[in-house]
C-alpha positions in Angstrom: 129.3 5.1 -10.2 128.0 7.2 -7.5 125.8 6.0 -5.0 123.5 9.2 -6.2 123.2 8.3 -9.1 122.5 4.3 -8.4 119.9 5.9 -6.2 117.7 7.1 -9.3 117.3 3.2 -10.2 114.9 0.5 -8.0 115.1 -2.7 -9.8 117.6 -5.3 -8.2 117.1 -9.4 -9.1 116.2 -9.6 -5.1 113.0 -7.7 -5.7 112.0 -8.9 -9.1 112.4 -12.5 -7.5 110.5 -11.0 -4.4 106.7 -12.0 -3.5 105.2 -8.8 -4.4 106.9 -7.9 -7.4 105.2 -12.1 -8.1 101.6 -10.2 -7.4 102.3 -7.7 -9.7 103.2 -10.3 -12.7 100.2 -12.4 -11.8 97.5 -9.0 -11.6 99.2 -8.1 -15.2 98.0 -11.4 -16.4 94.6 -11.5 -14.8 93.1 -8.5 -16.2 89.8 -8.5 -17.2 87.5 -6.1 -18.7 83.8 -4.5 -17.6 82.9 -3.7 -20.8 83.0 -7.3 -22.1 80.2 -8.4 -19.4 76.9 -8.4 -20.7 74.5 -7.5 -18.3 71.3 -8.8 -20.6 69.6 -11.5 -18.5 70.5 -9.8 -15.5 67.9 -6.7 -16.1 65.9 -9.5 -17.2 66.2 -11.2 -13.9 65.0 -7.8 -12.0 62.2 -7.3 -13.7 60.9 -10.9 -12.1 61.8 -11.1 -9.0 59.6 -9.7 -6.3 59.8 -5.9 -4.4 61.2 -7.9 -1.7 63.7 -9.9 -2.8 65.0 -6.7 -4.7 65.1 -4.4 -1.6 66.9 -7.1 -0.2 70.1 -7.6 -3.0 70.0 -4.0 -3.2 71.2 -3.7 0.0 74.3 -5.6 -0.7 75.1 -4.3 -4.1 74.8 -0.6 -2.9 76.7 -0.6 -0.2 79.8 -2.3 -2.7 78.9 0.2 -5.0 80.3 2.9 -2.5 82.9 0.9 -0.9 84.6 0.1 -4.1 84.3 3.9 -4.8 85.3 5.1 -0.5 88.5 2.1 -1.1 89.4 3.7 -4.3 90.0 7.0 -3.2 91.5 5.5 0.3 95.1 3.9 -2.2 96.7 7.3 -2.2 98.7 6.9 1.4 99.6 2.9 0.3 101.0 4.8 -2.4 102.7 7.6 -0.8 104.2 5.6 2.1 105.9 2.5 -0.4 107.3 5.5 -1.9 109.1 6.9 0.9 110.0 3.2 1.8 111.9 2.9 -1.0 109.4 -0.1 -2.4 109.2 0.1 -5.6 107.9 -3.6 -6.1 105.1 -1.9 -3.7 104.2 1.1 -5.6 104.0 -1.1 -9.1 101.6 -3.6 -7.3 99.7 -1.0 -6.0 99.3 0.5 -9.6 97.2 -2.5 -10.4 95.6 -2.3 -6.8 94.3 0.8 -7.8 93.1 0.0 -11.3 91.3 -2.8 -10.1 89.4 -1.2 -7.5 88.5 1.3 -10.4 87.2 -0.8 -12.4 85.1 -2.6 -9.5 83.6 0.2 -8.9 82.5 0.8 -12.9 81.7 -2.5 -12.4 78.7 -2.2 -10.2 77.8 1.3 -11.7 77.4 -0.4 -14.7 75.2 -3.1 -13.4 72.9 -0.8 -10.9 72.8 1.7 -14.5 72.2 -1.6 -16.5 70.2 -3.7 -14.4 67.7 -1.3 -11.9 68.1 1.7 -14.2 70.0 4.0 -11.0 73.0 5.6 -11.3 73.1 9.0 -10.2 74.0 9.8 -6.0 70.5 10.6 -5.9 69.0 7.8 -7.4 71.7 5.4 -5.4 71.5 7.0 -1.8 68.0 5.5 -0.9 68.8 2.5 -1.0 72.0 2.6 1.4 71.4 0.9 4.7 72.5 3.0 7.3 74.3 1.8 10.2 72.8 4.2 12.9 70.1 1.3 13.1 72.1 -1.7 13.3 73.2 -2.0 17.4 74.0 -4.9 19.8 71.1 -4.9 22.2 73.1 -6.7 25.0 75.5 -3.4 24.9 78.4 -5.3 24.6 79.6 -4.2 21.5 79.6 -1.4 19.8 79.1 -1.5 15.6 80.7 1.7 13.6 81.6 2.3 9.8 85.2 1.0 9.7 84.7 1.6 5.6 84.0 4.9 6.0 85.5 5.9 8.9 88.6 4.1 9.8 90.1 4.2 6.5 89.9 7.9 6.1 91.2 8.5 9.3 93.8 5.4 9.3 94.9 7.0 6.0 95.0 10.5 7.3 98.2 9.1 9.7 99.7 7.2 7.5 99.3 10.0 4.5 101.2 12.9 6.8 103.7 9.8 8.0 104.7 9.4 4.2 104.8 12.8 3.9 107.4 13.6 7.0 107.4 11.0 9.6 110.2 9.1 10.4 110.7 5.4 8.5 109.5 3.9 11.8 106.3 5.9 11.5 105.6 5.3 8.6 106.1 1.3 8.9 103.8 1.9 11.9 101.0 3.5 10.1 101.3 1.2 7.4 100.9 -2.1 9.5 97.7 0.2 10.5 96.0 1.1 7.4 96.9 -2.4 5.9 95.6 -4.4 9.0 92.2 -2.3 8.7 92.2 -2.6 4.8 93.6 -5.6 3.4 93.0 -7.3 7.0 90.2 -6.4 8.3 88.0 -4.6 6.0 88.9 -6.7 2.7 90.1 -9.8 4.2 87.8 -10.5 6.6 84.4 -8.6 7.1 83.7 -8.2 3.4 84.4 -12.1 2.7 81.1 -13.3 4.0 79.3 -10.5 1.9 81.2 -12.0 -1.5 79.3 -15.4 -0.5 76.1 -14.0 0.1 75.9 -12.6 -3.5 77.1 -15.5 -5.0 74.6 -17.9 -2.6 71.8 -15.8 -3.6 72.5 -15.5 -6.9 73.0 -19.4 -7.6 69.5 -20.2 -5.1 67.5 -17.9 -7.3 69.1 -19.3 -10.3 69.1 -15.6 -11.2 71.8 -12.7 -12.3 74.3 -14.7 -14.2 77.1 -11.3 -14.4 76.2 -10.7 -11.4 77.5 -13.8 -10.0 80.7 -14.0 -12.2 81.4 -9.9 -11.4 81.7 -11.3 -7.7 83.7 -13.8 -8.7 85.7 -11.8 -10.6 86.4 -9.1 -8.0 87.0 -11.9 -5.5 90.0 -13.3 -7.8 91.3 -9.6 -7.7 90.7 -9.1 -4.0 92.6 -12.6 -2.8 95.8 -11.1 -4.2 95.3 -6.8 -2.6 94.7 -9.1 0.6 97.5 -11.2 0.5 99.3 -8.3 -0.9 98.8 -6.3 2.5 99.2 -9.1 4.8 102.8 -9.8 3.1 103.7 -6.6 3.9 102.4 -6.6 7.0 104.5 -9.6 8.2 107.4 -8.7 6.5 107.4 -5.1 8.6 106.5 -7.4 11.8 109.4 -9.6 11.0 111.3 -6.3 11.0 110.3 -4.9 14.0 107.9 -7.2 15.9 105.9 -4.6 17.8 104.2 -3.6 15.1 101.9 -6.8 16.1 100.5 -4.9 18.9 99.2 -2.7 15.9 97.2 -5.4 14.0 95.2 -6.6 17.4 94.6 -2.7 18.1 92.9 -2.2 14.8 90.7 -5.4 15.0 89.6 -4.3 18.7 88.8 -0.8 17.7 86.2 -2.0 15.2 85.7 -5.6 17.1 82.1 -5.0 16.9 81.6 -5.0 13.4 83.1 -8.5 12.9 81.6 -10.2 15.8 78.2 -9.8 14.2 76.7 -9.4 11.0 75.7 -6.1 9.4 73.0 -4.8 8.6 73.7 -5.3 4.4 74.8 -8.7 5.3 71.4 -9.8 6.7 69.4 -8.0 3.9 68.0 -10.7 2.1 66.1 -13.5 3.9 66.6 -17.5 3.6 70.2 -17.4 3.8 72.1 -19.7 6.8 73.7 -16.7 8.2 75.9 -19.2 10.7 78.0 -20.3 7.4 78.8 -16.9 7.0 80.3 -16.4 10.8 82.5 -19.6 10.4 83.7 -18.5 7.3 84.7 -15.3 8.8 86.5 -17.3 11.4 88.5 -19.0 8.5 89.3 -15.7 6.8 90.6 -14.0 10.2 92.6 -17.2 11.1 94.1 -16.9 7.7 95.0 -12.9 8.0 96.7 -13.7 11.2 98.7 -16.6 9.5 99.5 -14.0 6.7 100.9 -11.5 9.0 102.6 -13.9 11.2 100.7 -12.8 14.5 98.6 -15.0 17.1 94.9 -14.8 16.9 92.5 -13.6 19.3 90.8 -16.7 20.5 87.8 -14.5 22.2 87.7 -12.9 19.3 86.8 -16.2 17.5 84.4 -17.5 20.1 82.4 -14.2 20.2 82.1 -14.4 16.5 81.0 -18.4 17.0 78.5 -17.0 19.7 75.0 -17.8 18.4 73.9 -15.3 21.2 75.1 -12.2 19.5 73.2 -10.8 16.9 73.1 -7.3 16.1 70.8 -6.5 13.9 67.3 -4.6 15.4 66.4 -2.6 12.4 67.8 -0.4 9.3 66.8 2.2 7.2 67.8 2.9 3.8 68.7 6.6 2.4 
């Protein structure tokens, strides 16, 4: 048979034995539904707790609320560019990558439309924290929107790479927009956040779907990480400058993981130091995942009890 014709096929039993074809399976079976949460004692929950303590988890739950819907919308170029690498195992994963990040996103529409009665942009957008207000005072470092600003533009490369760079490009931009995404953005800054949620929730003794929708989502977000840090090393395997990549991401946005964020300091009480080392943790594991070396400053800046960026936010 012609190789043109064997060209129109992408199974093989080398990529159905393969690691992400294995993610696929394992996101087939884990699928769980929004619809069957019931968000009862949660609105319950709002109605007594005080102003405070709901400015405060509002804070957190609006800024997922459009980050799941910014990282929805971001999958197209993943998609585009495991098309033109002839990954098929990649494009069926990223199927139920993009489904699930869909249905996070209902998720917390459902439980701000459920819960604090908001739903509309207007009714949400108040209650976003802006990052113009969150800076390091020592000058050191500066603190930008990697969700909303390096995705789109990291996407932007890899989306016209897909769409006529060469295969080299295209790996290149993908080791990009996956270190930012599934590495940095997924696998390490928003980790501490997942915590938070789930701390608060459990010491107020408050928001039961609230605490298993995080838990939930963090089932779901373990495997798109280790998704894109598998890629990631197997590319770097390939070609092993594509490392220089990964460390050029994280230093763009360095700032934003050295310190916690505004939305991350938004409710009071907390031990915010558990949060740092567990960030720690989380990068040393991305690194591990992608086969490169770690930044050691990077860890002791993070460890730094000196550095602490927030002065003030505003909402809306």
């Amino acid at each position: 048979m012609s190789s043109d014709v064997e060209s129109k096929f992408h199974f093989s039993r080398e990529m159905v034995s393969g690691e992400i074809y294995r993610k696929y399976e394992k996101a087939m079976r884990k699928h769980w539904k929004v619809e069957d949460l019931d968000f009862t004692q949660d609105a319950l929950d709002w109605q007594r707790i005080t102003p405070e303590q709901q400015k405060g988890l509002l804070g957190i739950t609006i800024r997922f609320l459009a980050g799941e819907q910014a990282v929805t919308d971001e999958l197209v170029p993943m998609l585009a560019a495991s098309h033109a690498l002839r990954r098929f195992d990649w494009t069926m994963f990223l199927a139920t990558f993009l489904l699930e990040e869909a249905k996070h996103a209902e998720f917390f529409m459902r439980w701000h439309e459920a819960v604090v009665g908001i739903v509309d942009p207007s009714e949400v957008a108040p209650h976003f924290l802006t990052r113009g207000k969150t800076v390091d005072p020592t000058g050191r470092f500066e603190v930008r929107d990697v969700m909303h600003e390096a995705l789109p533009n990291y996407g932007r490369i890899l989306h016209e790479a897909a769409l006529g760079g060469t295969e080299k490009e295209i790996e290149r931009a993908f080791v990009q927009f996956s270190a930012a995404y599934n590495g940095f953005v997924e696998g390490v800054l928003t980790m501490p956040s997942y915590e938070i949620v789930i701390d608060t929730t459990t010491q107020w003794d408050a928001f039961p779907t609230l605490n298993r929708g995080f838990k939930l989502i963090l089932a779901d977000e373990g495997r798109h990480i280790t998704f894109g840090t598998t890629a990631c090393r197997m590319l770097i395997e390939k070609d092993p400058s594509y490392e220089e990549v990964v460390h050029e991401v994280f230093d763009a946005y360095r700032g934003n993981i050295v310190g916690l964020v505004e939305y991350q300091k938004a409710v009071p009480g907390l031990d915010v130091g558990k949060y740092q080392t567990m960030k720690v943790r989380h990068y040393r594991n991305r690194c591990r995942e992608m086969g490169v070396q770690p930044d050691d400053t990077l860890i002791e800046q993070i460890l730094d009890p000196s550095i602490d960026f927030v002065v003030g936010v505003e909402a809306g």
